[in-house]
C-alpha positions in Angstrom: 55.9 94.8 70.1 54.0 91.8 70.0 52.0 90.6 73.0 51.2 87.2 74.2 47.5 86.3 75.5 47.4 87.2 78.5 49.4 90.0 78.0 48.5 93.3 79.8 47.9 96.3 76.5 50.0 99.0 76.5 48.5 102.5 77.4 46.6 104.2 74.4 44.1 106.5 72.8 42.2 105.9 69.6 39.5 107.7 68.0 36.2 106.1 67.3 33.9 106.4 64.2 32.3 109.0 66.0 35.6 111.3 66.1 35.8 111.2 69.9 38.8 110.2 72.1 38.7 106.9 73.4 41.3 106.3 76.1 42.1 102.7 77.7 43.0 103.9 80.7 39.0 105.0 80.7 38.0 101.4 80.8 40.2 100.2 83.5 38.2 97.4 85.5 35.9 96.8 82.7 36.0 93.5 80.9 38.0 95.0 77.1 37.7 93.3 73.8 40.7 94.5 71.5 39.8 93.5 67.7 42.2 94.6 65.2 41.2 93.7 61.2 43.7 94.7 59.4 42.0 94.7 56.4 39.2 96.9 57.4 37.8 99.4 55.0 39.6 98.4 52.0 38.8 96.8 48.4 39.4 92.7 48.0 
């Protein structure tokens, strides 16, 4: 699914670096930056 700016994310629950659960539905009416780098933790 790709999503257009704008674009409300879908529901869903990642874990951080420091192993806990980190939820989106959490942060509802907080500002939410959403950075994915693909390339992130490997070589080149």
């Amino acid at each position: 699914m790709l999503l257009k700016v704008g674009d409300t994310a879908p529901a869903f629950t990642v874990q951080t670096h420091e192993g806990k659960d980190l939820s989106l539905a959490n942060l509802r009416g907080k500002k939410v930056l959403l950075w994915f780098y693909p390339k992130a933790d490997t070589p080149g």
